[in-house]
C-alpha positions as CSV (number, residue, x, y, z in Angstrom):
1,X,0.0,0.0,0.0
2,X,1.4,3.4,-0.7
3,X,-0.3,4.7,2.5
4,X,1.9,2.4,4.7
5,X,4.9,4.2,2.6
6,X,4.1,7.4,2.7
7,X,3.0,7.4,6.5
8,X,7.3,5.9,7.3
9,X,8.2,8.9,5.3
10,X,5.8,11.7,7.1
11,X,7.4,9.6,10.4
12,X,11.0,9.9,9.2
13,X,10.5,13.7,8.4
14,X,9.0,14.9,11.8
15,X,12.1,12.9,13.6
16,X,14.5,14.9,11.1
17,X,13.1,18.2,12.1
């Protein structure tokens, strides 16, 4: 599913900030 994808991504980006 893209969803599982792009909710790993949104995850990754919030720790990066």
């Amino acid at each position: 599913r893209l969803g599982e994808r792009i909710e790993r991504l949104l995850r990754v980006h919030m720790e990066w900030k």
